[in-house]
C-alpha positions as CSV (number, residue, x, y, z in Angstrom):
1,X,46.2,32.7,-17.3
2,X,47.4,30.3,-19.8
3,X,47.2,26.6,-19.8
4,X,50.3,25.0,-18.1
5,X,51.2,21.3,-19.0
6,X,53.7,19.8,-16.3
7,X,55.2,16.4,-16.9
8,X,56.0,14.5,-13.5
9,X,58.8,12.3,-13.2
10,X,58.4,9.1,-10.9
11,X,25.4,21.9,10.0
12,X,23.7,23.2,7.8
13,X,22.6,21.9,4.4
14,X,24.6,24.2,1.9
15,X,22.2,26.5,0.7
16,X,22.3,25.8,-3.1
17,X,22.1,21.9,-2.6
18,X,18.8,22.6,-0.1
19,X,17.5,24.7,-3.0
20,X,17.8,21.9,-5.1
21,X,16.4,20.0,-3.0
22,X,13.4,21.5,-2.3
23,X,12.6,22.1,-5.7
24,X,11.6,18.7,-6.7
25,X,14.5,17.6,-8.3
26,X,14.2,14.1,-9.5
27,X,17.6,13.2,-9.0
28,X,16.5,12.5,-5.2
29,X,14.6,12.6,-2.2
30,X,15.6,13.8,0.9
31,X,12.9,10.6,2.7
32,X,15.2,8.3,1.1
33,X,18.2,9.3,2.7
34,X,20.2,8.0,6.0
35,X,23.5,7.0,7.2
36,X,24.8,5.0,8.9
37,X,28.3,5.6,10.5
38,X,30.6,2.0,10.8
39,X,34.1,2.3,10.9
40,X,37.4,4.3,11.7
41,X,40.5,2.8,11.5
42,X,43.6,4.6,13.3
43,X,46.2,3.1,11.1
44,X,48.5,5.8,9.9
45,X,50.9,5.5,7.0
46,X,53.5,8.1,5.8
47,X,51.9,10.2,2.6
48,X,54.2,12.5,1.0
49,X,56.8,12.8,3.7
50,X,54.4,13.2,6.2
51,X,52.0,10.9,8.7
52,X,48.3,10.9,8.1
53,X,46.7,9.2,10.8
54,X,42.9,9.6,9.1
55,X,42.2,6.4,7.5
56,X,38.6,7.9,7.5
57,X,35.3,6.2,8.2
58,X,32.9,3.9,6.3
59,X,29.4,5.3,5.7
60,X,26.7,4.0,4.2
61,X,23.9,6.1,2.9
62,X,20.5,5.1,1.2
63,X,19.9,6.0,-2.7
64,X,16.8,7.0,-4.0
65,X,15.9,4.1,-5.0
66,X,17.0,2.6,-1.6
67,X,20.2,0.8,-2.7
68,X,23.1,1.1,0.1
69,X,25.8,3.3,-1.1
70,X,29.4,2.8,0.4
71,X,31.2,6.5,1.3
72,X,35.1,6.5,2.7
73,X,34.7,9.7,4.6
74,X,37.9,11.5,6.0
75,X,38.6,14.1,7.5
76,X,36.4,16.7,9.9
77,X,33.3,17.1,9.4
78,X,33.1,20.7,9.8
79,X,36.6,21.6,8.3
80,X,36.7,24.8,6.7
81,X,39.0,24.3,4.1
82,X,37.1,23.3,1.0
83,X,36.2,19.6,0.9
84,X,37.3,17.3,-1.8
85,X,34.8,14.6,-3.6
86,X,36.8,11.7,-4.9
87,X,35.0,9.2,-7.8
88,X,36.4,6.2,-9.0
89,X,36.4,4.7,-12.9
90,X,33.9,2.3,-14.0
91,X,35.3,-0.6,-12.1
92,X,37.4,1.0,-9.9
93,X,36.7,1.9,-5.8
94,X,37.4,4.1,-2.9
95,X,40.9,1.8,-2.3
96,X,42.2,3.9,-5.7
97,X,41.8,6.8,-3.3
98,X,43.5,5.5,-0.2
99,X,46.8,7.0,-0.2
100,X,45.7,10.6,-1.8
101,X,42.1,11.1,0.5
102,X,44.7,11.1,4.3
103,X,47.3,13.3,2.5
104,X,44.5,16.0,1.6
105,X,42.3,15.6,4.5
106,X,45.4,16.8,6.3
107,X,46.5,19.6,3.9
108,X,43.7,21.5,5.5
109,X,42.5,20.0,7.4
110,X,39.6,19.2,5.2
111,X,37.0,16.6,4.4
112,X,37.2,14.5,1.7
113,X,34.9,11.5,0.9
114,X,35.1,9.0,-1.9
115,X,32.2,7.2,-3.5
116,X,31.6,3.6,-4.2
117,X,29.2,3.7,-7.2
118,X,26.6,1.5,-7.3
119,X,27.6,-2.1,-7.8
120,X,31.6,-1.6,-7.0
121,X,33.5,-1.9,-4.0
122,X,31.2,-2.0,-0.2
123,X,28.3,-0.5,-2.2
124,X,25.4,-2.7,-3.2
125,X,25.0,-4.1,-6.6
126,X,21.9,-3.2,-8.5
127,X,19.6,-6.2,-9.0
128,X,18.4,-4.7,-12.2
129,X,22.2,-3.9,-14.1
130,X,20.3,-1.3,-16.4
131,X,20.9,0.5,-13.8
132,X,24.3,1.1,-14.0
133,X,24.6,4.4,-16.1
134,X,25.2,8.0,-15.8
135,X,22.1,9.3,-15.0
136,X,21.2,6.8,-12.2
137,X,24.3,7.2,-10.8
138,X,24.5,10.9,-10.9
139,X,21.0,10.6,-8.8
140,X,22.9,8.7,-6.3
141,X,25.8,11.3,-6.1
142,X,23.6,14.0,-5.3
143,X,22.1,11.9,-2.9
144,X,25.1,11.3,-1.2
145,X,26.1,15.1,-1.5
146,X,23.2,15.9,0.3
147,X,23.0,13.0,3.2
148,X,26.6,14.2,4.1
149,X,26.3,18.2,3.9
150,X,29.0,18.5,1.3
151,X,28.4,22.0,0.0
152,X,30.8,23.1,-3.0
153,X,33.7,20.9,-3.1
154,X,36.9,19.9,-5.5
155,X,35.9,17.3,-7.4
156,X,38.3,14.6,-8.8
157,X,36.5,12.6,-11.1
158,X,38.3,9.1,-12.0
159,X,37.7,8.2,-15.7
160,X,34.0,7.5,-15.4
161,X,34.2,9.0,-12.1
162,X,35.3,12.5,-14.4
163,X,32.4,12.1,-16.8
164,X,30.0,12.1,-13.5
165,X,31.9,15.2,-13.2
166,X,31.1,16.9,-16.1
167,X,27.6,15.8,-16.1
168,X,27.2,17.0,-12.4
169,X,28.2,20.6,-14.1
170,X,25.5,20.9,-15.7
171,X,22.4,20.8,-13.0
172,X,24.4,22.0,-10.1
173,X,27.2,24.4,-11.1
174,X,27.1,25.7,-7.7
175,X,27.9,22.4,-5.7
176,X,31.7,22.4,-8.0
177,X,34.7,25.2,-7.0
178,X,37.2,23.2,-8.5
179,X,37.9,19.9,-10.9
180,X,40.6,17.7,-11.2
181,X,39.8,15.2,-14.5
182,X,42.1,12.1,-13.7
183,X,42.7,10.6,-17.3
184,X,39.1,11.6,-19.0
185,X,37.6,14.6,-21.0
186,X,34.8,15.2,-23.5
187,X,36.0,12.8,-26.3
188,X,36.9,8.9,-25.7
189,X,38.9,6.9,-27.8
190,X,37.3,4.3,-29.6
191,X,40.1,2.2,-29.4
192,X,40.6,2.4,-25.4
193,X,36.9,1.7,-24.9
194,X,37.2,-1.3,-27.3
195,X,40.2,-2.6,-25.1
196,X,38.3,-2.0,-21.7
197,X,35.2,-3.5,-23.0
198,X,37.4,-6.9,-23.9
199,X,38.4,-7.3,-20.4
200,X,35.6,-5.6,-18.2
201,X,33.6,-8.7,-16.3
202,X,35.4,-11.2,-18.4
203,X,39.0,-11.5,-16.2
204,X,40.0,-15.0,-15.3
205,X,39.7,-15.9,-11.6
206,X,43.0,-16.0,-9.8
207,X,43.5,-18.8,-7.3
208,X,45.9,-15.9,-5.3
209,X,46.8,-12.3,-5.3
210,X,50.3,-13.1,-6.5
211,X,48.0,-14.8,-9.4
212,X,46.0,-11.6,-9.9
213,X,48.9,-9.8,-10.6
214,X,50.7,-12.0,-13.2
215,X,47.1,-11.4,-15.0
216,X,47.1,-8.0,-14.8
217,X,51.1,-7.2,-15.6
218,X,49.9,-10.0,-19.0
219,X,46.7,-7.2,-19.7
220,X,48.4,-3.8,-18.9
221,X,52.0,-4.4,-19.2
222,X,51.7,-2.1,-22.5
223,X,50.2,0.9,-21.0
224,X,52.2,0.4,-17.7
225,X,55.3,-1.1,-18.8
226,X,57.5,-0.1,-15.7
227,X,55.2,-0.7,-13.0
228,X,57.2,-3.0,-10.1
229,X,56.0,-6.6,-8.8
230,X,54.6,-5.0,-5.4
231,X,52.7,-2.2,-7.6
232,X,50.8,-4.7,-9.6
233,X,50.6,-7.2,-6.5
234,X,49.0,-3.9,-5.0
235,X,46.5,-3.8,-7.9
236,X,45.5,-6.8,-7.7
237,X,44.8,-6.3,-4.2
238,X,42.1,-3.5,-5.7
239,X,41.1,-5.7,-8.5
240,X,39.7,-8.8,-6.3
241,X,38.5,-9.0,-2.9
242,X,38.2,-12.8,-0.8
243,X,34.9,-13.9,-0.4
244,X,34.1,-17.6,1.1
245,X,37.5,-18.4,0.2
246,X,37.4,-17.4,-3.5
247,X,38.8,-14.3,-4.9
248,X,36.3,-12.2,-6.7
249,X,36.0,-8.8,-8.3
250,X,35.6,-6.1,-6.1
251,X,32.6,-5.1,-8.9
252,X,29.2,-6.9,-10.2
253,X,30.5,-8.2,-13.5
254,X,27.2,-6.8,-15.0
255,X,28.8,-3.7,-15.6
256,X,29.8,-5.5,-18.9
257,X,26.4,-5.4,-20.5
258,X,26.4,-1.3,-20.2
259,X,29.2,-1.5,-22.3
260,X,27.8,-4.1,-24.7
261,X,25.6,-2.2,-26.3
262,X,27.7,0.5,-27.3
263,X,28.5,0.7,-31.1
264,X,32.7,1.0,-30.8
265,X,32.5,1.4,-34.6
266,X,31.1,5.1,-34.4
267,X,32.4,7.7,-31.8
268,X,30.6,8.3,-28.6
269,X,29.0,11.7,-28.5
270,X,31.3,14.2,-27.5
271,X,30.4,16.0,-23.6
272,X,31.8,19.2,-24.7
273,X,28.9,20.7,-23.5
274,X,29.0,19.7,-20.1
275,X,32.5,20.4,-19.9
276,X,31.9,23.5,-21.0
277,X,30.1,23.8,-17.7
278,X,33.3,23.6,-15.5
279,X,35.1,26.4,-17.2
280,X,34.3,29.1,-14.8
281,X,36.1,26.9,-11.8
282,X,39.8,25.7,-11.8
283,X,40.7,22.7,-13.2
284,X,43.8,20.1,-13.2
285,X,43.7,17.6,-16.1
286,X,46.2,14.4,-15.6
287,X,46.6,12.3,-18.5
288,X,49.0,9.2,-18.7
289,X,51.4,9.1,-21.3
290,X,50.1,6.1,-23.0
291,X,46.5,6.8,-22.1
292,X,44.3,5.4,-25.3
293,X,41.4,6.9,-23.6
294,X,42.2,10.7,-23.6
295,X,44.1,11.8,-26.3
296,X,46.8,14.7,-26.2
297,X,44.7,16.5,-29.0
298,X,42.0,16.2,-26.8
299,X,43.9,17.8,-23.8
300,X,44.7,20.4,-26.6
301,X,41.1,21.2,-27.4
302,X,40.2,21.4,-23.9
303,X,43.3,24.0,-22.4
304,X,42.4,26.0,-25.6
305,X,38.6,26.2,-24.0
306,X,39.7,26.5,-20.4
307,X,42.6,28.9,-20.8
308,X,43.4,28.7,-17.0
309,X,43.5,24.6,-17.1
310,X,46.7,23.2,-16.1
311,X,47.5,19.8,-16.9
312,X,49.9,17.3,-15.2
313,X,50.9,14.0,-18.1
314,X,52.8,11.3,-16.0
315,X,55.0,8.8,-18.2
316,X,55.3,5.2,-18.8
317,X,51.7,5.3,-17.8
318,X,48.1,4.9,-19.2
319,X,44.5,4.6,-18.1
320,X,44.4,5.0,-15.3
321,X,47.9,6.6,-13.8
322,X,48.6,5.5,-10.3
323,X,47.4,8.0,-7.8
324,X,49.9,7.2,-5.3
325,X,53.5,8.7,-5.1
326,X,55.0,12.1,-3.7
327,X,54.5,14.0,-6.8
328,X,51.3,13.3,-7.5
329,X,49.7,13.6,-4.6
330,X,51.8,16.9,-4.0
331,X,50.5,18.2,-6.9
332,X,46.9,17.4,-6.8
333,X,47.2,18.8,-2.8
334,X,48.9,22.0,-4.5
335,X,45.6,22.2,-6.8
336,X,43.2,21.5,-3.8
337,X,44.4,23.6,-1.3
338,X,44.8,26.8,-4.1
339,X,41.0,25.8,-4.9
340,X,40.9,27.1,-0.9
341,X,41.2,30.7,-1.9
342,X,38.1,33.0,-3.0
């Protein structure tokens, strides 16, 4: 099948990840797993043209190296459709997810859980920040793959959330039947990592929300020059959270130093490789318009090595596009529930 690029307008353990496990995989340890189950909410907002009344619950499951990890979980438990992992980017959380997790947990029905990394969101943060990178954090994904069951899923991998992705591919093809890539692929921009390392822990403290959003409209207007007053009220919402009556970011601003000692002035190594590690399953590429992270000759280069990819690029919008709106979410549901068929 050839690539297609649409433009949108507006229990048992699974039996490969208990292989893995028992093989002495360094990536975790089943001893230092356990969850604990807090939350549901019954709140129900209209998604799509429809009501999804699964706001999902908030688990919390132990790392291997002990650090809580925060989990949105949605969904049943035992659904058979296939279930859907959902990672944010590198400062984003499980609220980027809130209005697309309901609308495919009930295009199913199916599970779907989203991941706090380490350090972002309800997850703890690390009190060593060296250990915020890939390979730690791909230990605590299997971790949490394994503490909740999840046996091959669709993953949608957020920016960094898609590079986990890709990495994941690699050591456990089996625990991936379908991708969607949300504005990332094997090559990065130089010039959109130099913008998000300007800004990344370094955001002036709003005294409001309404605040927030004036900074934010001032530092993406370029990329997201049509977004409304509530939609950038709304991310600002996901930006900070209140704590003792200040507004903070909903991430440890140690993130920063990760990104400090990269070397913008030569290209990152290209992850063709583990991409190339996805290309048996079916994948869904979105890319925003103005995106200075994934270029469009990158999205070439990758269709022309997954010939079935199909690709979605939303205008007036960069890093990250907006994961809320009919037709998005109706497309990404379209992909997950066609990932449903053998």
């Amino acid at each position: 099948m050839p690539a297609r690029i649409v433009r949108i307008v507006g229990q048992r353990l699974p039996g490969a990840l208990a292989a893995r496990q028992n093989n002495g995989c360094a990536l975790h340890h089943p001893a230092f797993i356990c969850i604990i189950c807090i939350a549901k909410s019954s709140d129900e907002v209209d998604m799509s043209g429809s009501v999804a009344s699964d706001q999902g619950n908030s688990v919390f499951i132990s790392a291997p190296d002990g650090l809580r990890l925060h989990v949105r979980d949605y969904g049943p438990r035992l659904a058979a459709a296939r279930p859907v992992v959902c990672l944010p980017g590198l400062t984003r959380t499980v609220a980027d997810f809130a209005a697309l997790a309901p609308a495919l947990a009930a295009a199913g029905p199916r599970r779907v859980i989203a991941l706090d990394s380490r350090g972002r969101g309800r997850s703890e943060y690390d009190r060593n920040p060296d250990n915020y990178n890939l390979l730690v954090e791909l230990g605590d994904l299997v971790a949490v793959l394994t503490a909740l069951a999840v046996g091959p899923a669709v993953f949608i991998g957020s920016s960094r959330g898609g590079l986990l992705t890709m990495h994941l591919g690699v050591p456990h093809p089996t625990l991936i039947a379908g991708v969607v890539l949300h504005d990332i692929g094997p090559v990065i921009e130089p010039k959109g990592l130099a913008r998000i390392r300007s800004y990344v822990g370094k955001l002036p403290q709003p005294r409001s929300f309404t605040e927030g959003a004036e900074i934010l409209r001032q530092l993406f207007h370029a990329q997201f020059p049509n977004l409304t007053a509530e939609q950038w009220l709304a991310a600002a919402e996901r930006a900070w959270r209140m704590n003792e009556g200040a507004l903070v970011p909903t991430y440890d601003v140690r993130i920063a130093r990760a990104l400090a000692a990269i070397d913008i002035e030569q290209p990152l190594p290209p992850l063709w490789n583990e991409f190339d590690s996805l290309i048996r399953v079916p994948m869904l590429v979105i890319r925003g318009e103005n995106s200075d992270i994934l270029s469009a000759a990158t999205l070439a280069a990758m269709a022309a090595r997954h010939p079935g990819m199909e690709a979605v690029e939303v205008p007036g919008q960069g890093h990250v596009p907006l994961l809320t709106g009919e037709d998005i979410v109706s497309r990404i549901r379209d992909f997950v529930i066609s990932c449903d068929k053998p």
